[in-house]
C-alpha positions in Angstrom: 24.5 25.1 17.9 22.1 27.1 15.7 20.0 25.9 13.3 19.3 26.1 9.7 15.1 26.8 9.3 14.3 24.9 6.4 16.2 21.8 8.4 15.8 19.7 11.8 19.6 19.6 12.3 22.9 22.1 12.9 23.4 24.5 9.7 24.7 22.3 6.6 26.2 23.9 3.8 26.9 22.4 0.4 30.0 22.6 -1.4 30.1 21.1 -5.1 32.8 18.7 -5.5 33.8 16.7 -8.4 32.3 13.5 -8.5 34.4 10.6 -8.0 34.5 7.7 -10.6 33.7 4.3 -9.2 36.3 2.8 -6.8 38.3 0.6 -8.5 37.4 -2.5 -5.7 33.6 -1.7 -5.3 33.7 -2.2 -9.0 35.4 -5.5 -9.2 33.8 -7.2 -6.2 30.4 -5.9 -8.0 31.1 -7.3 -11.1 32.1 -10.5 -9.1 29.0 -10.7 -7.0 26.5 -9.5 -10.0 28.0 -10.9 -13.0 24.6 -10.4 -15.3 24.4 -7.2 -13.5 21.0 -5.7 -11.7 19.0 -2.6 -12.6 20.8 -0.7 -10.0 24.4 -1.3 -11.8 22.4 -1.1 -14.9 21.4 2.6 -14.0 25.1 3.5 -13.3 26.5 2.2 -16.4 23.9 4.0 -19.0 23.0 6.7 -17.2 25.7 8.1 -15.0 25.2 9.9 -12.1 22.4 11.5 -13.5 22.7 14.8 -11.0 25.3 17.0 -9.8 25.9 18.9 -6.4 25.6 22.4 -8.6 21.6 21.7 -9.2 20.9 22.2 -5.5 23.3 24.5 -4.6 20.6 27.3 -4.1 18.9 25.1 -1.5 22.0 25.2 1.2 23.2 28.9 2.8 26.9 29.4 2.0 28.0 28.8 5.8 28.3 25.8 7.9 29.0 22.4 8.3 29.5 20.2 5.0 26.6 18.0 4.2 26.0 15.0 2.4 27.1 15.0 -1.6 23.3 16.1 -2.5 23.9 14.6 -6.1 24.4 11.5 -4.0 21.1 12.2 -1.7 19.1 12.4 -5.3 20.3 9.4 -6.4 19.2 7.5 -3.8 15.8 9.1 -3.5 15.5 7.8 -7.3 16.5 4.1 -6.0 14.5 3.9 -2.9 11.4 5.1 -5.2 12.4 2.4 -7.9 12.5 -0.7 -5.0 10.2 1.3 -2.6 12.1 1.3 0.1 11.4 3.9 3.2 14.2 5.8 4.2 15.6 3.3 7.1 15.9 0.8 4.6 17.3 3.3 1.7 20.1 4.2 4.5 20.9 0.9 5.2 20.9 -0.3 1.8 23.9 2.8 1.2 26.0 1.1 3.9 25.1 -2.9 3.0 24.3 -3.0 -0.8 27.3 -3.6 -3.2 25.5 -2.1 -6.4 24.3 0.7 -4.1 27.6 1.4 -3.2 28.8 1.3 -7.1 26.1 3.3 -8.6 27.4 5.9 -5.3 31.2 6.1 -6.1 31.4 4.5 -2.9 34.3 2.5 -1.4 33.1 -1.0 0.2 34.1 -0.1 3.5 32.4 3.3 3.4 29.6 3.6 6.6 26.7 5.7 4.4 24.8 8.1 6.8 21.9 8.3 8.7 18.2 7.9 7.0 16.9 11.3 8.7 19.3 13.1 6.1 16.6 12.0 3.6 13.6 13.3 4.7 15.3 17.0 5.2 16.9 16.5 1.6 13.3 16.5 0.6 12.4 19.2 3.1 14.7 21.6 1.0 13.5 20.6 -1.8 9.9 21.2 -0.9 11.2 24.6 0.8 13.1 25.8 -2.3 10.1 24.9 -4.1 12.1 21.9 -6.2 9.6 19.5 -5.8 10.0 18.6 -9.7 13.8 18.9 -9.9 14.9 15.5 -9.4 12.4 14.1 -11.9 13.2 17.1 -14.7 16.6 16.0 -14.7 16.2 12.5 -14.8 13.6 13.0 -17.3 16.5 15.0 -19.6 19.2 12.5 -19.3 16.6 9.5 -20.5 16.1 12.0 -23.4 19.7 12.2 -23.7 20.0 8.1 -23.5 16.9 8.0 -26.5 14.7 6.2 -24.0 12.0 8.8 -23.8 10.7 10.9 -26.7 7.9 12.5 -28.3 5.6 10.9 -30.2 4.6 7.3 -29.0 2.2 6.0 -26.5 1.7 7.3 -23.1 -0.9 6.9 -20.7 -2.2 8.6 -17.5 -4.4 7.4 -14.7 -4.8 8.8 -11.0 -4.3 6.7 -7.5 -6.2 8.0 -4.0 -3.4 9.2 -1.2 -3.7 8.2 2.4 -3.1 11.4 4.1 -1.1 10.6 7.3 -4.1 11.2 10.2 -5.8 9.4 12.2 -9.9 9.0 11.5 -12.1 11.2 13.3 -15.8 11.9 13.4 -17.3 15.0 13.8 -16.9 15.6 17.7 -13.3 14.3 18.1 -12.5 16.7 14.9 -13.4 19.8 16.3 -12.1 18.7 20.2 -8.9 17.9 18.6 -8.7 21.1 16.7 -9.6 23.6 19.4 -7.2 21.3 21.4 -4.3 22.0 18.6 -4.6 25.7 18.8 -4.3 26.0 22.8 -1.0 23.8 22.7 0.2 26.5 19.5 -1.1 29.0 21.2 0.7 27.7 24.5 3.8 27.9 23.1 3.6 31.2 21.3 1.9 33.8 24.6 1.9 31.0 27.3 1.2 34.3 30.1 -1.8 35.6 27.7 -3.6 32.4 27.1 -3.3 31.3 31.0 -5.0 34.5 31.9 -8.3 33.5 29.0 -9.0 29.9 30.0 -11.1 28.7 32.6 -9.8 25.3 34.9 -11.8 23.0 33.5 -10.4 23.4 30.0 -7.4 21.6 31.2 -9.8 18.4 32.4 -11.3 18.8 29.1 -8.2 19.3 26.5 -5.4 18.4 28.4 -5.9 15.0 26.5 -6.4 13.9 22.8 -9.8 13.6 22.4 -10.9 10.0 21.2 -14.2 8.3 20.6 -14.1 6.0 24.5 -13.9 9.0 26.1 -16.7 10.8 24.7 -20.6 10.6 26.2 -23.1 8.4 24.6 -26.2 9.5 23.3 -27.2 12.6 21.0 -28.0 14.9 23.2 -25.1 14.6 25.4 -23.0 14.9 22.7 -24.4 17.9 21.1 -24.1 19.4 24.2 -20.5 18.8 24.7 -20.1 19.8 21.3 -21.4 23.3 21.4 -19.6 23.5 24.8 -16.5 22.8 22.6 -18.0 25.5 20.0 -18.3 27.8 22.8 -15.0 27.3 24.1 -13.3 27.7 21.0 -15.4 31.1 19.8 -14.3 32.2 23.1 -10.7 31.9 22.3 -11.3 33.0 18.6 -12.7 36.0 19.9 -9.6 36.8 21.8 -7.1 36.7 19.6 -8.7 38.9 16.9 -9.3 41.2 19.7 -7.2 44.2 19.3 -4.8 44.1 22.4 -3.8 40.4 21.5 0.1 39.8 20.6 0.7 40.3 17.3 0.6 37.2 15.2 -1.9 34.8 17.0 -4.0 34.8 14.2 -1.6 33.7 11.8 -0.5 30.4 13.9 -1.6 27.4 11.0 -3.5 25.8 14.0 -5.7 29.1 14.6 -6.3 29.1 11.0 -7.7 25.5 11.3 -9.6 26.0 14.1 -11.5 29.4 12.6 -12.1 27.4 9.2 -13.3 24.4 11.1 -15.6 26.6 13.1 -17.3 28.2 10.0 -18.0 24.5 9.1 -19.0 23.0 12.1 -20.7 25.8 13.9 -23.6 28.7 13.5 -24.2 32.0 15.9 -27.8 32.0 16.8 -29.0 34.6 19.5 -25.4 35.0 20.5 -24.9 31.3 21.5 -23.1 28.7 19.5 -25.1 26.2 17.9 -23.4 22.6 16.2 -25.0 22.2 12.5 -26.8 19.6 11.6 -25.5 16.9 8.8 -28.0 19.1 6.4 -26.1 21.6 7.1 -22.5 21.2 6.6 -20.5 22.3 3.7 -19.5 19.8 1.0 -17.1 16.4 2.4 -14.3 17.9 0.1 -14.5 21.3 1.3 -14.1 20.5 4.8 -11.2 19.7 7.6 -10.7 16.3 8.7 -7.7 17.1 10.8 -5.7 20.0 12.5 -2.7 18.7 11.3 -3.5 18.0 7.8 -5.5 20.7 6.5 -5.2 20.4 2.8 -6.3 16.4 3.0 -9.7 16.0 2.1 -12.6 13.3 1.8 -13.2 12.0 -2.0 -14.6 9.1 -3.3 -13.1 7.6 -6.7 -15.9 4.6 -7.7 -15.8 2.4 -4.8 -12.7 3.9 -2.7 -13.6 6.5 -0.2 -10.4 8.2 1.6 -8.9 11.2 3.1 -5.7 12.3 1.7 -4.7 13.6 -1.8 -4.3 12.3 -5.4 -1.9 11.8 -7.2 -1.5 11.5 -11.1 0.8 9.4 -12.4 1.9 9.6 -16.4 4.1 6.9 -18.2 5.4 5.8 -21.2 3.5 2.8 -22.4 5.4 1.9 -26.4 5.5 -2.1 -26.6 9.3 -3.0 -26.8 10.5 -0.3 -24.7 11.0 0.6 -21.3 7.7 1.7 -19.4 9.2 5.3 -17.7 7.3 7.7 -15.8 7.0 11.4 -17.9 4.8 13.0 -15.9 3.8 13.5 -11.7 1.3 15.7 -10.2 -0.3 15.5 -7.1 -3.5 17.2 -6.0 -6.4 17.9 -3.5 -8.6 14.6 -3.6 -11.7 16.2 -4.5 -10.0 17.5 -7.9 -11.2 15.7 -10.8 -9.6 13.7 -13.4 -11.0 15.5 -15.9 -9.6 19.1 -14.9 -6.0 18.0 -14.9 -6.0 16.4 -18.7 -5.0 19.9 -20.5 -2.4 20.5 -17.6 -1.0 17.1 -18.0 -0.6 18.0 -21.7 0.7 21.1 -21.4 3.3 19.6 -19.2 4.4 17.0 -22.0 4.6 19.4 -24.1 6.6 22.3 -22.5 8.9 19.1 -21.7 9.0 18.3 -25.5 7.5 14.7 -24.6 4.2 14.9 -25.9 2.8 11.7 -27.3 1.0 10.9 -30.1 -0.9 8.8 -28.9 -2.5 9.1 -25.2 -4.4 6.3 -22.9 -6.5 7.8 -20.4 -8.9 6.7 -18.1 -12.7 7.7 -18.7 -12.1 10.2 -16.0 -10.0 12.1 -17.9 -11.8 12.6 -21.2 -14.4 14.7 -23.0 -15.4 15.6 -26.3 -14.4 19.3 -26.0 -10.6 18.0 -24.8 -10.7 15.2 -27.7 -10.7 18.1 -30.1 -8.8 20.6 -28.5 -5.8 17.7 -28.1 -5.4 16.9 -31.6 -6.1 20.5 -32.2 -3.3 22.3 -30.3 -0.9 19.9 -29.2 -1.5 16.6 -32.0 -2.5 14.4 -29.3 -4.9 11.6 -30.2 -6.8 11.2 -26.7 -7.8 7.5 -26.4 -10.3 6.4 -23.8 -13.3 4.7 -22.4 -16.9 6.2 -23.4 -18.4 7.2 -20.0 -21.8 5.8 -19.6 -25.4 7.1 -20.4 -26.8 8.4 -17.8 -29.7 10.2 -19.7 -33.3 8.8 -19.0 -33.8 7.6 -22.2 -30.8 5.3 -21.3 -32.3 3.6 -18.3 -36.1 3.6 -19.6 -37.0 0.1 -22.0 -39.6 2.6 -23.4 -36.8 5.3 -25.3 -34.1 5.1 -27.2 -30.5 5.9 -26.0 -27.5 7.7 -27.6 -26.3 4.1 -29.1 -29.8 3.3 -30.7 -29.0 6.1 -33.4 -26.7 5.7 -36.5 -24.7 8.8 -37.5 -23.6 9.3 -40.3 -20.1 12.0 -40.2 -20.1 12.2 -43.9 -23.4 13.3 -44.8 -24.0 15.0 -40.8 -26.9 13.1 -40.8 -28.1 10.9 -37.7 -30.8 8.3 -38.2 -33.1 7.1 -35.7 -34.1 3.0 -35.5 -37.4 4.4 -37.0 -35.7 5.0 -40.2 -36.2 8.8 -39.7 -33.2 11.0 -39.9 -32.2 14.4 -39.2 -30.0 16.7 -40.5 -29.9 19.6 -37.6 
């Protein structure tokens, strides 16, 4: 059976179907079983359905076998987000849950499907470039419902994201790398490869490469690591060679390993030399993993980690319900404070902005203070970031705070009494 590429299983096609009320006895057994309701049952009644199968039509070809009521697929990647439930447990909750079932149109008896149809949901989704779809919608039906608006209080801070590898140091980063591009480039010209490797290779990458297997000592290991550099310039070479198949270079895992090499590795006198720590390119601008390469190291005060960030904007007006307006995820080494006029912009365009925003100290500066208020009449609300001037840390100066300004007259005073008017 062929098979669709943006998905793992046979060709699925969507057609849009009407979308069924609630049945009439998962309703009445609900109401039985949840007689002050849940947030779930909550959601159905004041919200709807929220999505329809028309909003992701584009993301299915127009042949093949029916799939899963996508408006149905949304709405349960909203709930398993809301109770954080992985997609096992969202699946099961479809086929055990009562209020699941109600806020699904589902009849009690009906068997749900299995949690893999989640993750290549998403996968067309990320493939049709819809990443934002299912909260853009959401986000207009709340608007709708008069639970989110402009004006009011929002506020924005940023979490670290574990990227899904397994820690390596240097030596088991590039083995495992050069090892990732023989088994791509196994697969793609199996003959041409066999005929550019030498025996040992398969003693020495056969395996993943882990710390217990590697040698002790410096000098043993820069050894094996040049013979790794060596190894892997050698292959390089080949398939930029001209008479290589067409393509080679392209593989992801090729373009890992010839990034990686530029950051591990120098040329001297036609050998292949490992850099010192001196002389590698900045933590955030290097691979930690073949099969990750857009996760990077950061450090965010005291948490170090590889992965991604992610920032995270919500409402925050007392009284009200706390909803998220806002969700963008980034390289790790990207700053707070080069995402604030995006995350503003954003609001905006969405006709959310707030009046007033919270924002870590991250996040602000005097040149986005003004241009805020300026440009979008957002008052930008956060911590002063610390003086790290040497007057600041010497007893024998004064700091920033020792000096009274005075906005009226543009005057600032020193504790001297002497004041200045430049």
């Amino acid at each position: 059976m062929r098979r669709h590429p943006q998905c793992r299983g046979p060709i699925m096609s969507l057609k849009p179907q009407t979308i069924p009320s609630v049945p009439e006895t998962t309703a009445t057994v609900a109401r039985a079983a949840f007689p002050q309701g849940t947030a779930v049952l909550r959601l159905r009644d004041e919200l709807g359905t929220i999505y329809q199968d028309e909003l992701f039509a584009a993301l299915y070809p127009e042949r093949g076998q029916p799939a899963a009521a996508a408006w149905r697929l949304a709405l349960v990647s909203v709930l398993q987000f809301l109770e954080d439930l992985p997609d096992r447990q969202a699946a099961d909750a479809v086929r055990g849950r009562i209020d699941w079932k109600y806020a699904l149109s589902l009849d009690l008896t009906d068997p749900g499907f299995d949690f893999s149809v989640l993750s290549e949901f998403r996968d067309r989704l990320v493939a049709g470039e819809q990443e934002m779809l299912l909260l853009e919608t959401l986000l207009v039906r709340l608007k709708e419902a008069g639970l989110v608006k402009s004006g009011g209080r929002q506020r924005s801070d940023s979490t670290h994201v574990l990227a899904a590898i397994r820690g390596l140091n240097r030596l088991e980063t590039v083995g495992e790398t050069l090892r990732a591009a023989l088994n791509s480039l196994a697969e793609a010209a199996p003959a041409w490869l066999t005929e550019r490797i030498a025996p040992d290779w398969f003693e020495r990458y056969g395996r993943r490469v882990e710390e217990y297997r590697l040698p002790k000592g410096e000098t043993a290991r820069t050894a094996l690591a040049e013979r790794i550099g060596q190894d892997g310039h050698q292959i390089l070479a080949a398939v930029y060679a001209p008479g290589a198949p067409t393509g080679l270079h392209a593989l992801p895992a090729v373009q890992a390993l010839r990034q990686t090499w530029v950051h591990q590795f120098y040329l001297a006198d036609e050998q292949v030399r490992w850099r010192t720590a001196a002389e590698l390119p900045p933590a955030g601008q290097r691979h930690d993993s073949p099969y990750d390469v857009e996760a990077r190291y950061a450090n965010k005060r005291s948490v170090t980690w590889v992965g991604y960030k992610v920032h995270l904007t919500e409402t925050c007006d007392a009284g009200a319900p706390h909803l998220i307006t806002h969700v963008e995820t980034t390289p790790a080494p990207v700053s707070d404070i080069a995402r604030t006029a995006p995350i503003h912009e954003a609001l905006v365009a969405r006709g959310l902005a707030p009046a007033v925003h919270f924002l870590d100290a991250g996040y602000v500066d005097a040149p986005l203070l003004l241009a805020s208020q300026a440009e979008h009449g957002i008052e930008m609300v956060g911590p002063v970031r610390p003086d790290a001037s040497w007057q600041g840390k010497s007893h024998q100066a004064y700091d920033l705070g020792a000096f009274t300004i005075g906005w009226d007259t543009r005057t600032v005073t020193c504790p001297q009494g002497q004041t200045a008017t430049s």
